[in-house]
Steps between C-alpha positions, in 0.01 A plus 500: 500500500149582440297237273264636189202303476349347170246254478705284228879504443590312188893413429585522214493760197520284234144437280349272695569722799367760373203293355388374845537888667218603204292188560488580829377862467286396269316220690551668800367842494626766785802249568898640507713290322935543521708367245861477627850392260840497570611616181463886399225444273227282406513118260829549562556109451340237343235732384745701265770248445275294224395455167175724520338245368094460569498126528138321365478212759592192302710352680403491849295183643128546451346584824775680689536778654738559243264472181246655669666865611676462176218533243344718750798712509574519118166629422511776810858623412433557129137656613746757756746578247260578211346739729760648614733545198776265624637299186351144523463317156346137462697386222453141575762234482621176363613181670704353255604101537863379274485147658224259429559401849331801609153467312393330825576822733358682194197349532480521879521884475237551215279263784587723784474791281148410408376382889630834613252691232731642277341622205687465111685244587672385201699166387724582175762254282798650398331734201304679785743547717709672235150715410542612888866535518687475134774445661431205743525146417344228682312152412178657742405775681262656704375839431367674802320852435429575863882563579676878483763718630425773718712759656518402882681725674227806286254269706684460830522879511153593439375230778706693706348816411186358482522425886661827609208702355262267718678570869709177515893582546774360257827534703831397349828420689355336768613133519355332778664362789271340739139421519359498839159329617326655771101464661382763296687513158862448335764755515726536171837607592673693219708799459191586699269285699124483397215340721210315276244285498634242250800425293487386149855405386601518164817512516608291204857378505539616830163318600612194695700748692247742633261181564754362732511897656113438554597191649356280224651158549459405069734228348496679178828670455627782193700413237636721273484408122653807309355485116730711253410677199710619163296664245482490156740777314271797370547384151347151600217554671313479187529101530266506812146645456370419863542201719692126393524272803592172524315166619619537905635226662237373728735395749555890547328832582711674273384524116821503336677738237282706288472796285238804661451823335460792768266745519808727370612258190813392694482111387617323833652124415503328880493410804699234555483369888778503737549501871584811628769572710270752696101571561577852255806404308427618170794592248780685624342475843776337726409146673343511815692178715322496772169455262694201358608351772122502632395351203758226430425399854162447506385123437241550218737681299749256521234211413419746174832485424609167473153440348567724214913543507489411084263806438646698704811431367404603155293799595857622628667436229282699239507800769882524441516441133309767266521224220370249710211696582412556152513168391212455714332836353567311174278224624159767389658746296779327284681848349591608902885516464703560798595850356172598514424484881596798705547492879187554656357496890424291737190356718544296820177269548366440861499123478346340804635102598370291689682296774518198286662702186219529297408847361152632592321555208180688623437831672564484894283691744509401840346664785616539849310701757440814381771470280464362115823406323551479077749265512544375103346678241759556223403538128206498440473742826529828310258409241275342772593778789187708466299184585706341699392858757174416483537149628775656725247732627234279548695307748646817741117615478358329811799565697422875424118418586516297763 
């Protein structure tokens, strides 16, 4: 079978794929950049399968790679959309806390907030939360202008057309199977095989996979966390005017049940966080065993799970029961009534563990040869994935060079 040649083959559609391919052509003038994914079109995953939402950097540990791409990222995606008439609003949001015992994470966030230079910052008591959100009830909160909602798969879509117009190819149904190193590049073996000088994997759920293909020894392993949505009934939307999160548990990457007003007006009450019983088991989507069985066997999930077995536990439990789950809606907005939440979709989160059960909480980019590997960058990586090809780029640019 004869091998087409690129300079760059990225895997991976999704927006940070497709963020890297155009930070490559654009740092790299004169270079041919592939952009490979299984599926039969692009941000078919994780980069559809979410809230929209255009998160501000607050909560993300001053100084990483996280807080950094992030408030780079925020500014660049509402910048793109604006120009390019794809629905983007910053509506801002508030972090509401119930509990007095969660001033103190309050307070951490307004201080990480502020080190990571985001602008309006606001503390409120409970009169100005209800001048944000009449609705919401809270003892504090947090009001963060800098946050939105932006329609990501309107932005996937014009990356992709973006990089067609400038030469690189955009090829869908091609999920790759191998990833051979030779003395004078890598070849890509797909549903065609492509020789090129560098790999750049951004594969997402699938990521620890097609490392190991590139023969990658990493001890971070995929887990699966599937966050499902209802939404507010049509005639109830009116008790949401933008975004009501709660104070996150700091023990976890996941920011808990909250209210988000879409770019379209559907008001979206979730996601919860459960394990997944496959990598792309979303509702109605049938388990995928052998994707179970691979994670229940590997050691740092099982140390994550008898760490956190309680939270877990209850995480399940409001997944089965609609009443359940708007108890905790109830927590921000106390008229949510169980009648009012409609079935909506489902996200499954790329959540990268370490060996000794801990869950990473930064962005992973490791680099192997002339191969480069995104290995964890869940939410915020839409929001961030325009800057997170930049710094993506910068990295496969002296292999290119050299």
């Amino acid at each position: 079978m004869s091998e087409r040649r690129y300079d760059v083959c990225v895997i991976g559609a999704g927006l940070v794929g497709l963020g890297v391919a155009r930070a490559l052509i654009e740092q790299l003038q004169g270079i041919s950049v592939l952009v490979l994914d299984k599926e039969d079109r692009v941000a078919a995953h994780q980069s559809s399968h979410n809230s929209g939402v255009v998160h501000s950097g607050l909560y993300y540990k001053p100084g990483s790679l996280k807080a950094r791409l992030c408030v780079e990222g925020r500014e660049e995606t509402y910048a793109i959309c604006e120009a390019n008439g794809i629905a983007a609003k910053r509506c801002g949001k508030l972090v509401v806390a119930t509990h007095e015992s969660q001033l103190g994470a309050l307070d951490e966030l307004e201080r990480r907030g502020r080190a990571n230079g985001l602008n309006g910052l606001e503390r409120v008591g409970p009169s100005g939360i209800r001048d944000h959100e009449p609705e919401a009830r809270g003892i504090s909160a947090l009001y963060v202008p800098d946050a939105g909602v932006v329609d990501y798969p309107a932005l996937a879509a014009h990356q992709a057309a973006t990089l067609e117009r400038a030469g690189a190819a955009v090829l869908s149904g091609q999920p790759v199977t191998a990833i051979e190193h030779r003395s004078d590049g890598v070849v890509v073996v797909a549903a065609e095989s492509f020789h090129v000088r560098a790999v750049v994997n951004c594969a997402g759920l699938q990521s620890d996979r097609v490392a190991r293909l590139a023969g990658v020894s990493t001890p971070i392993r995929i887990v699966p966390f599937r966050g499902e949505y209802y939404r507010l009934a049509e005639e109830k939307t009116g008790l949401v005017r933008a975004l009501v999160y709660p104070v996150p548990d700091p023990r976890f990457p996941f920011l808990g049940v909250h209210f988000t007003r879409r770019v379209d007006g559907v008001v979206e009450v979730g996601p919860n966080a459960v394990l997944a019983l496959g990598r792309e088991q979303y509702r109605g989507v049938s388990p995928n065993w052998p994707d179970v069985w691979e994670t229940l066997r590997g050691s740092g999930f099982r140390r994550l799970a008898m760490r956190h077995w309680l939270s877990g536990t209850r995480e399940l439990m409001s997944s089965r029961s609609r009443h359940l789950y708007a108890r905790l809606a109830r927590n921000l907005i106390p008229a949510t009534r169980g009648s009012d939440l409609l079935t909506g979709g489902a996200g499954v989160r790329a959540q990268a563990v370490s060996p000794d059960g801990s869950l990473v909480d930064d962005f992973v980019i490791e680099e192997a040869g002339n191969s480069l590997h995104v290995l964890n960058a869940p939410s915020p990586g839409a929001t961030a994935s325009i800057a997170i090809g930049r710094y993506v780029a910068s990295k496969v640019a002296p292999i290119i060079t050299a």
